[in-house]
N, C-alpha and C positions, 0 to 999 in steps of 0.2 A: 504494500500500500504506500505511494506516497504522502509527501506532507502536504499536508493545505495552508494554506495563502494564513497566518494569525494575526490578528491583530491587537496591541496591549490594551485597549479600551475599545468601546463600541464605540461604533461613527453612527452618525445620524440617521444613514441608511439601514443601520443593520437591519436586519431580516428581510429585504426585499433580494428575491432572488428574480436574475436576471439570464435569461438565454440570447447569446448574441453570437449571432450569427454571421461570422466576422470578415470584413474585411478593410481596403484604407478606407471607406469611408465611414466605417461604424469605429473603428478602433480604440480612438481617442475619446469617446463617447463613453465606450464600456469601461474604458478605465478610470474617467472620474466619476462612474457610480463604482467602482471596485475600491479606490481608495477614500470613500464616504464610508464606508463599513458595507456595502451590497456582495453576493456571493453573485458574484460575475464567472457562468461559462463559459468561454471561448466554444462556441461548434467548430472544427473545421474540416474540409473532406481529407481524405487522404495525404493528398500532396501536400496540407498546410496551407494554411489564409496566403494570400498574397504578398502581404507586407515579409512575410520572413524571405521572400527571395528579393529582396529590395535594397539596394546598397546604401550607405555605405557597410560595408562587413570589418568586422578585425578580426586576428588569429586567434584563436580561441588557446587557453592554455591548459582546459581540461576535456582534450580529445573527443566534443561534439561536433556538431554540424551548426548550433546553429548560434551563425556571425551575423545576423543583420540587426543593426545598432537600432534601425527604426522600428523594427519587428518590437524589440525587448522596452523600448522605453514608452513605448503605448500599450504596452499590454500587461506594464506590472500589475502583480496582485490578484491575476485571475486564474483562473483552472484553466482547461486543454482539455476537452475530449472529441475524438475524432468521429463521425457517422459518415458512410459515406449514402447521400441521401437519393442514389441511383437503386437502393435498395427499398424494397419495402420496407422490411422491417425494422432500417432504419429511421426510415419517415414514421414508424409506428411507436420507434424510440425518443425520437423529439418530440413527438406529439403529447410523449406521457411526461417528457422534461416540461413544457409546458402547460400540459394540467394543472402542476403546480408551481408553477412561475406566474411575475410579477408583470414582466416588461419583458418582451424581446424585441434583441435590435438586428434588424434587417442590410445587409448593404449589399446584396443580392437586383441584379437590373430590374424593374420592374416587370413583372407576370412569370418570374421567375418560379416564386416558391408558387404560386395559384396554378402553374401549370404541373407541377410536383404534387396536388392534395392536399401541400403545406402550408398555404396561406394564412392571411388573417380568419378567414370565414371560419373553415377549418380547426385550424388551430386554437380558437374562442369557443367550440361547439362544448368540450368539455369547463371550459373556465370562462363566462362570463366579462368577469373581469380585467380578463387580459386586457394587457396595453400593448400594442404592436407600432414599431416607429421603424418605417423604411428612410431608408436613406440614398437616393439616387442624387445624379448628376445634373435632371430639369424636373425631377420627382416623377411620383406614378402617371401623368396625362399630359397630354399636350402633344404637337407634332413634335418635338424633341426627346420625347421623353424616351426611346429607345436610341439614341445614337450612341454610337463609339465615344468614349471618353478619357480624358488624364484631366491631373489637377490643372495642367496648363488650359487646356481647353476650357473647364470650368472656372479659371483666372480669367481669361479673352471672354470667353460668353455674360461673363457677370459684372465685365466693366474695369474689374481691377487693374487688369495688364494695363489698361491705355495709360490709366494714372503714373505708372513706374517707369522709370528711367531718367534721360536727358531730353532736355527741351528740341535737339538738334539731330537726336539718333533715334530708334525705333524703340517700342514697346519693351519693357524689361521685367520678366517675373519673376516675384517676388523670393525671396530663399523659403525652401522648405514645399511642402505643400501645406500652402498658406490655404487653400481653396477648399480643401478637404477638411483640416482642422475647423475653418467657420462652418462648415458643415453641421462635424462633430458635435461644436458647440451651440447649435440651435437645436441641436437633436437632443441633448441633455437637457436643456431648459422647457424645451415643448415635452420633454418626455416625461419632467416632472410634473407638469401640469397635468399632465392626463393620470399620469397616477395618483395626485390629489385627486380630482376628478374620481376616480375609481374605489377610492377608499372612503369618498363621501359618499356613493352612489350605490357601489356595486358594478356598474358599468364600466367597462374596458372600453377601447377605442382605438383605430388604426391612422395611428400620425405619417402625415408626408411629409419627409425635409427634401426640398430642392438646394441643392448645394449653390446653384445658377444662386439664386432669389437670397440666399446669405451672404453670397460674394456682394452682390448688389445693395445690401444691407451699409458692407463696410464704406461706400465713395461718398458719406456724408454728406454735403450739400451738392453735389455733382451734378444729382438730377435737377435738382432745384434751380440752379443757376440755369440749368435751360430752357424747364420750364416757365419761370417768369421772365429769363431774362435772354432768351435763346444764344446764350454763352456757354461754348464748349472749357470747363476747365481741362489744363493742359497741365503735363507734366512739367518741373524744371529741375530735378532731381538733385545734383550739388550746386548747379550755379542760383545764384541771387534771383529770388521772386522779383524784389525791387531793391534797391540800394539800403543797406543794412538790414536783409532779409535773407539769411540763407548758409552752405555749408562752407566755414573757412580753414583754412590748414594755419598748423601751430607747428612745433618742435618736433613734437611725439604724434601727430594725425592731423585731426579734425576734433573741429567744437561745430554748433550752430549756434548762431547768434540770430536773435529777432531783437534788432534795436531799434526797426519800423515796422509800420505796417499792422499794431497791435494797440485800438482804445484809442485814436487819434493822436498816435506816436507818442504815448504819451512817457515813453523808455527815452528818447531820443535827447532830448537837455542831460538827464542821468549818462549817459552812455558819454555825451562830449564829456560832461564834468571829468569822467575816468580817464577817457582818452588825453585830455590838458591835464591833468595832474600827474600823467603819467611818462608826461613832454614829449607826448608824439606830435612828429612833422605833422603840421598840415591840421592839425584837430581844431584849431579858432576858426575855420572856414567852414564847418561843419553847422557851424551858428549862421552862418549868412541867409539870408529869407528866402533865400532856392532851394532849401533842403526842406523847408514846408510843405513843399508843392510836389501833390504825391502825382500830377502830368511830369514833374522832372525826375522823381523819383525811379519811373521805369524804364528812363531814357539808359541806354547802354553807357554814354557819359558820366550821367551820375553814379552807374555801378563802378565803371572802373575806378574813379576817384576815388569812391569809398572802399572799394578793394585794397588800392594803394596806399591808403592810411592805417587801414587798420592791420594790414597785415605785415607792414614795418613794425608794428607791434607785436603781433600775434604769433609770428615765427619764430619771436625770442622768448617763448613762454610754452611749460606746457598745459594738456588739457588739464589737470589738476591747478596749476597754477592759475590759467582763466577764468575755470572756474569759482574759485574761490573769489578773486577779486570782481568778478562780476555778480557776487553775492553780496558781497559788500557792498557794490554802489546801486543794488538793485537792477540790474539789467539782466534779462530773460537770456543764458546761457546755457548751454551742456554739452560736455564732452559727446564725442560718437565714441561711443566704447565698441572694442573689438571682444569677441567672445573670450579671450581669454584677461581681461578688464572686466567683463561681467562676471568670470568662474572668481576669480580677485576680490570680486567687490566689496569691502567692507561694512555695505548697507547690509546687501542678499550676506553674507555672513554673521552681523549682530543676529539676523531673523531665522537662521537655520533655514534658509533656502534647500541647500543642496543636501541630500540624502544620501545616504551608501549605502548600498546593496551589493549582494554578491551578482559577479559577471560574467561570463567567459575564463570561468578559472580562476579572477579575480577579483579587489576588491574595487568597483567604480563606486561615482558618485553621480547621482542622477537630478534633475531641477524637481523640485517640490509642488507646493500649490501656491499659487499669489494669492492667499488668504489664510485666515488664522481663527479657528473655532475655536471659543475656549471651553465648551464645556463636552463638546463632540468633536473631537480635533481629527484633520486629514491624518492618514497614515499610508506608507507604502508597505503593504503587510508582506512582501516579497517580491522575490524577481519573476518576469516572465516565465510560463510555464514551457515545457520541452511539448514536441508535436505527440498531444495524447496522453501526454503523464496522468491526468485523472479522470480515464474513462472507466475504469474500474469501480472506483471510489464514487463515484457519479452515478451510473449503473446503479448501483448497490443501495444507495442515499435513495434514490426513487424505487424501488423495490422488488427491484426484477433479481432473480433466483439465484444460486450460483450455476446452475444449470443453463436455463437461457441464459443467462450471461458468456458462458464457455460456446455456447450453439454461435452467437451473436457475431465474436472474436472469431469463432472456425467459419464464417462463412463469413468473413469480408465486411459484414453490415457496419460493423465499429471497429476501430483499431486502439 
């Protein structure tokens, strides 16, 4: 028997069991209901969800297979058990996972599991209650709703990609899959709601997340600006929105500095005061009454000048050091931290950000939650599960025999 996922206290979730039915777009999903205290099942078929063949990999140092870094960091804290659902009585095995389940998550294309007997319909005949949350790329309808996908595709269809890059080079996506993740994270929040919902009612219900319509979520006033004001915003990525608007280089990187452009500049007198006190060339001109005028403001002119001043400055300082002093004089500053400046950070370190769990042989440290419960606190109750480690244990826990269980394993249905 393997070990199960423990955790030192209960989380807020505890006893909501969840079947998820996994892959990148459910992932991250499942595992902020697994590290809330939920008993999160990973399903997956044979081969393994998709994320575990997905790079980056490292060398494992305790002779597995399995290296994918993205695999293990979205799936801490859950079980593994394998159905492969081309079988009956595998689909007759999930079925009875979820009789007594809470919530399952879907990232399966749409008419995927209905064409299987798996569905929601289905799969609610015994339980009521269920909550079912698919998670597709344009959700279950529409003319898009079967096409081929990546996160890049769901970045471009949702509006993101245009936002990223340079004002002067093409569309730039975002690191990560940034696309899939707002996914996840709508699919958590609507997933709780339905399960309030359920525990007020008795009533389950089948959630659609379109991954499209989250991205779209993230471009802020984007729509907005064209709808009242039929203005496409545009990317400008490091260079200057307007003259003292944008990303500048220092010693050690970059900071971003907004000394306009923010409350009727009203950074902009503070920002000179630093700059003259600091006896940089050229800061008394900064006061002349052309730097009011946010029509000069976006002239390529004004950015250069104020290029040229401030970063006779700025080159001889690093991001720590501008930072600070631009705390001082009040003017809206922050380094661009590189990720090894965030793994560093002495903020995310007072907080216990980073966690260690065992990895690959060894001992890593993984990011935490950017939140802090006190009296039901997150926990990472273990590392990702190996492909199948607890179908056994799983099995057993819903009440199937040692007998069919042994049938189950000799014929392929589960691994």
């Amino acid at each position: 028997m393997s070990d199960e996922p423990q955790r030192d206290t209960p989380g807020p979730l505890d006893g909501i069991r969840v079947i998820e039915l996994g892959s990148a777009l459910t992932n991250y999903c499942g595992k902020l209901f697994a590290e809330l205290g939920a008993d999160v099942v990973l399903v997956e078929p044979p081969e393994g969800c998709d994320l575990r063949r997905q790079p980056p990999f490292v060398e494992s140092n305790d002779g597995t297979t399995e290296r994918s870094i993205t695999y293990f960091v979205q799936n801490t804290s859950k079980r593994s058990v394998v159905l492969d659902l081309e079988h009956a009585d595998a689909r007759a095995v999930l079925a009875r996972l979820a009789a007594s389940s809470d919530l399952v998550l879907d990232g399966h294309p749409p008419g995927a599991l209905d064409r299987l007997g798996t569905g929601f319909v289905e799969l609610s005949e015994a339980n009521p209650a269920l909550v079912m949350t698919s998670v597709s790329p344009f959700g279950q309808t529409g003319p898009y709703a079967h096409y081929a996908y990546s996160d890049l595709v769901c970045s471009a269809f949702g509006g993101l990609l245009w936002m990223g890059g340079y004002a002067d080079g093409p569309p730039v996506r975002p690191p990560g899959d940034q696309a899939y993740m707002a996914g996840a994270l709508f699919a958590a929040v609507s997933s709780m709601i339905a399960l309030t919902h359920a525990e007020l009612t008795g009533v389950g219900q089948h959630v659609d997340v379109s991954v499209q319509e989250a991205v779209t979520m993230g471009l802020e006033n984007a729509a907005q600006y064209y709808d009242l004001q039929h203005h496409i915003r545009r990317r400008f990525g490091g260079t200057q929105r307007d003259a003292g608007f944008g990303v500048f280089p220092c010693r050690d990187g970059h900071v971003i500095l907004l000394a306009s452009g923010i409350g009727g500049d009203r950074f902009w007198a503070s920002f000179v005061d630093w700059m003259e006190d600091a006896g940089v060339e050229g800061a008394a001109t900064l006061r002349e009454p052309g730097w009011g005028d946010s029509e000069f403001m976006i002239t390529e002119e004004a950015k250069r000048q104020f290029w040229n001043i401030f970063t006779s400055y700025s080159l001889q300082k690093t991001k720590h050091d501008l930072y600070h002093e631009a705390h001082r004089w009040r003017v809206p500053l922050g380094p661009v931290n590189q990720p090894s400046d965030i793994y560093a950070s002495a903020q995310l370190r007072a907080r216990g950000y980073f966690v260690g769990v065992e990895a690959f042989g060894r001992g890593v440290e993984l990011p935490g939650a950017p939140y802090q419960l006190s009296e039901t606190p997150w926990q990472m109750s273990g590392p990702a599960p190996r492909l199948g480690e607890h179908t056994a244990d799983v099995l057993a826990e819903h009440g199937l025999a040692d007998d069919e269980r042994e049938r189950l394993f000799t014929i392929g249905a589960v691994a």
